[in-house]
N, C-alpha and C positions, 0 to 999 in steps of 0.2 A: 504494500500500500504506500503510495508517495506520502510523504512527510509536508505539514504545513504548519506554519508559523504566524500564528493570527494577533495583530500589534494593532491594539484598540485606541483610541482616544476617547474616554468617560464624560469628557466637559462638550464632547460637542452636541451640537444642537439638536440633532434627530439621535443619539443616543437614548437607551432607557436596558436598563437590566434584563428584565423581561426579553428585549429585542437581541439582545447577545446573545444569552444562553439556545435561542431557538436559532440563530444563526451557527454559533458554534453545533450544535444538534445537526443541520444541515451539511454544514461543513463533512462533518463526520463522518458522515454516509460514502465519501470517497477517499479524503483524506484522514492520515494521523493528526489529529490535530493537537499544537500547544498554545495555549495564549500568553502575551505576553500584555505588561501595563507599563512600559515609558514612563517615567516623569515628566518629562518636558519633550522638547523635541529634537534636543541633539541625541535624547537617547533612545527614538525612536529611528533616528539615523545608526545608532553603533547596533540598535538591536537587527534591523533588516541584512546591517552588512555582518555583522555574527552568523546570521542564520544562512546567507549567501556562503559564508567561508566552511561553515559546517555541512555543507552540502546540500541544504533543506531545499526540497522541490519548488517552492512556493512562498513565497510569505504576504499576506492577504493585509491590507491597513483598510481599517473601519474607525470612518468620522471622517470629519471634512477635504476639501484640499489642501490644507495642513499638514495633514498627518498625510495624506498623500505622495505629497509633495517632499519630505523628507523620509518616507517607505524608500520612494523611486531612486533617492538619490544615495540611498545606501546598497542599492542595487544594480547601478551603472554599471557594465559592462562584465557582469556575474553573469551566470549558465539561471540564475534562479529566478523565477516568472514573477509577476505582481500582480495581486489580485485585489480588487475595490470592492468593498461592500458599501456606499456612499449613505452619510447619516451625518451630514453637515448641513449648511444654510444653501449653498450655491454647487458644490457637486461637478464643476465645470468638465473635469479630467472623465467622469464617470459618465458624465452625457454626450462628450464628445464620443465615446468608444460604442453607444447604445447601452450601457449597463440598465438594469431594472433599478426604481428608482425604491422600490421597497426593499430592506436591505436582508428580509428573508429570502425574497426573490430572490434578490443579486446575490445571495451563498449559495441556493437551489442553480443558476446556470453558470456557476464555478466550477461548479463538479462535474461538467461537461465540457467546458468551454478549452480550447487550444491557447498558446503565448504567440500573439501578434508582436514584431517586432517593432518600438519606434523609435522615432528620432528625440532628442532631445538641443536645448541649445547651450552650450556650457559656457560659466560666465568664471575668468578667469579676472582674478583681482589682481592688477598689476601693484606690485612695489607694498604686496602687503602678505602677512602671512596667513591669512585666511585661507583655510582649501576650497580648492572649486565647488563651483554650485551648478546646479543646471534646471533650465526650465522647461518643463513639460509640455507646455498649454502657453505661456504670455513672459515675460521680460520687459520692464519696466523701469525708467529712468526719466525723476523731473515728476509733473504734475502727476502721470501716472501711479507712480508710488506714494505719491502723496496725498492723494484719493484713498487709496487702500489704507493707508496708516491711519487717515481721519476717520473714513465710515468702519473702522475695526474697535474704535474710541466708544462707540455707541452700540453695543454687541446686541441688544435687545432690539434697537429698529432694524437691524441689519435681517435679526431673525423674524423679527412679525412683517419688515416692509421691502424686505429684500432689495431687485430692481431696483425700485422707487425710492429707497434708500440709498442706495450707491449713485442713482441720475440725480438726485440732491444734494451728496459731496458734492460729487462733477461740477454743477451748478454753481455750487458757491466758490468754490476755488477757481474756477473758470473767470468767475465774474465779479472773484475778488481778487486776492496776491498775486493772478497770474494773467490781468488782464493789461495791467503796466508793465509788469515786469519782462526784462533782456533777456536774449540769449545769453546762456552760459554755459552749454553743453557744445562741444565740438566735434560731430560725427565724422570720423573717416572709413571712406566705403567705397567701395568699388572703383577706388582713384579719384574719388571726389571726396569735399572738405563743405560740411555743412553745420550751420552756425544753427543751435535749435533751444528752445525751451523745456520741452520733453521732447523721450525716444519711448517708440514703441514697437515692441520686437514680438513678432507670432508665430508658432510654430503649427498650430492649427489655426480655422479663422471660421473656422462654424459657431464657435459659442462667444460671450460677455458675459460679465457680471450684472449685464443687464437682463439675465436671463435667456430665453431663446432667442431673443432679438442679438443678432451677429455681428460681429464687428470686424467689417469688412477691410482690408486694406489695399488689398490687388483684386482686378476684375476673375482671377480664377486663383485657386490654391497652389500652392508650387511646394514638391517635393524640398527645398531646404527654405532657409529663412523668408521670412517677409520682414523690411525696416521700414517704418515711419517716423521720420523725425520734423516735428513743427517748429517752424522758425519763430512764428510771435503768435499770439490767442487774441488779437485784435477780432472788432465787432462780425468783421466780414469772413472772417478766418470758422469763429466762432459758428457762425449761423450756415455755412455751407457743409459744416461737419456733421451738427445735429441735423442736418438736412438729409445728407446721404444714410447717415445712420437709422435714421428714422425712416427712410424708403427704403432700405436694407440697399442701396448703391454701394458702391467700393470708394474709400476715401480718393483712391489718387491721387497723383500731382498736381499742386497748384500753386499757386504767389505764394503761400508761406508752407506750402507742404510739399516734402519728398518720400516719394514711397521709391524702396528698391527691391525686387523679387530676385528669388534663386540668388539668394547670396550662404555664403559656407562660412565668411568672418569678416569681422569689423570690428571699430574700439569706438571708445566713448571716451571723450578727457572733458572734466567737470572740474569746472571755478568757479564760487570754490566747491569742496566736497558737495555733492550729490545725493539727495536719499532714491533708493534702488528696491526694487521688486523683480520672487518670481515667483509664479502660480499663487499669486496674492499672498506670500508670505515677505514682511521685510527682512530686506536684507543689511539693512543699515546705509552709512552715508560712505561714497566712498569716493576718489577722485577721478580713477582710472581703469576700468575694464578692458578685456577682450574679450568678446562671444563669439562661437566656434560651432559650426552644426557638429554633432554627432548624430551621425546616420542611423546607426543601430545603438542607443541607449540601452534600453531595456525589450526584455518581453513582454508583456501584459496579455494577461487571461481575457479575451473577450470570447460576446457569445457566437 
């Protein structure tokens, strides 16, 4: 029987005891199952790559894209699959793949499902000793991160108003601190040099935080990177983004936006330091990245 390694998160939002114990039940029926309870989330990273080095088939993270989000990253470039049982607020990673959204379900077509390989985009921190990170689903530098640090401020509208809580950070940030404010970000990409405010970096482009509603950057998906970086959130800049988003258009290029598709690497130099996101977790403030597609990341159990 394959061996699994089930690394919960308690505090998230669709968690309940009850729902564990019939998940782990589920589980059961195909795999060995262990569970594991992290304290935070570096040790939900050592636990995933423990269970990778121990040979474990599998190691399954239930709760949000959090705990996702550092499953997956304990499990880059191991033999050992990742499987979602989604019991967060927003679930982004789990809906892009089709996962069922009841998190009995999604342990019931675990036990059948195959490891899809994907990509990921690895975010390398120059001139600092942090180890690598990588993002699943989004990569964030500028307003973008700073969105996610605000609407994480307010954990209960996030969970009763989801969406509509996150398009209300947006909002005010948009049409507050970042409605004057400079470029300070300096994108180089593809042998150009782009002066921006925020960067926005996707590795899929089906889902947002605004729920089903997708946040388009390029007229079709592309096999490695998409980068958008905004030069200034002026009135005109502002109203043609909620524009395309809200008709589900693709942002593309414009007077203050550059989108670049099928990119594999690029850096970010931030004056001063920068705060950074991936898969809506911060990553803190930092001055100088490089993101790097990895083509094959991980595996992931889909159905």
């Amino acid at each position: 029987m394959r061996r699994l390694v089930l690394i919960a998160n308690p505090s998230a939002s669709g968690f309940t005891g009850a729902g564990f114990r019939r998940v782990v039940a589920a589980l059961s029926e195909a795999f060995d199952v262990h569970t594991e309870w992290p304290e935070d989330a570096a040790g939900s990273r050592r636990c995933a790559g423990k269970a990778a080095a121990d040979g474990i088939d599998v190691v399954v993270a239930m709760g949000g894209d959090g705990v996702v989000h550092h499953v997956a990253n304990g499990l880059v470039g191991t033999d050992t699959a990742l499987g979602i049982i989604p019991a967060g607020t927003t679930n982004v990673l789990a809906r892009i793949h089709h996962m069922q959204r009841d998190p009995v379900k999604a342990a019931e077509a675990l036990c059948a499902a195959e490891p899809e390989v994907v990509p990921a985009a690895r975010i390398s921190f120059v001139e600092s000793d942090r180890e690598d990170d990588h993002a699943f689903f989004s990569f964030g530098v500028g307003l973008d991160a700073d969105v996610v640090s605000v609407a994480e401020q307010r954990p209960h509208s996030k969970l009763y108003f989801g969406p509509l809580h996150y398009a209300q950070t947006v909002a005010g940030r948009v049409f507050g601190p970042y409605r004057t404010k400079h470029p300070n970000l300096r994108v180089e990409c593809a042998g150009e040099r782009i002066d921006a405010v925020t960067v926005v970096v996707q590795v899929h482009d089906r889902y947002s935080y605004f729920g089903p509603l997708p946040l388009r950057l390029a007229a079709a998906a592309d096999s490695d990177l998409t980068v958008a970086a905004i030069g200034r959130l002026d009135l005109t800049t502002t109203a043609d983004v909620i524009s395309r988003l809200v008709t589900r258009r693709p942002i593309g290029n414009g007077t203050r936006v550059h989108v670049w598709t099928g990119v594999d690497t690029f850096t970010i130099h931030a004056e001063p330091a920068t705060l950074m996101q991936a898969d809506g977790e911060i990553l803190g403030e930092y001055e100088s990245v490089e993101v790097t597609l990895v083509p094959d990341a991980v595996g992931i159990l889909t159905p």
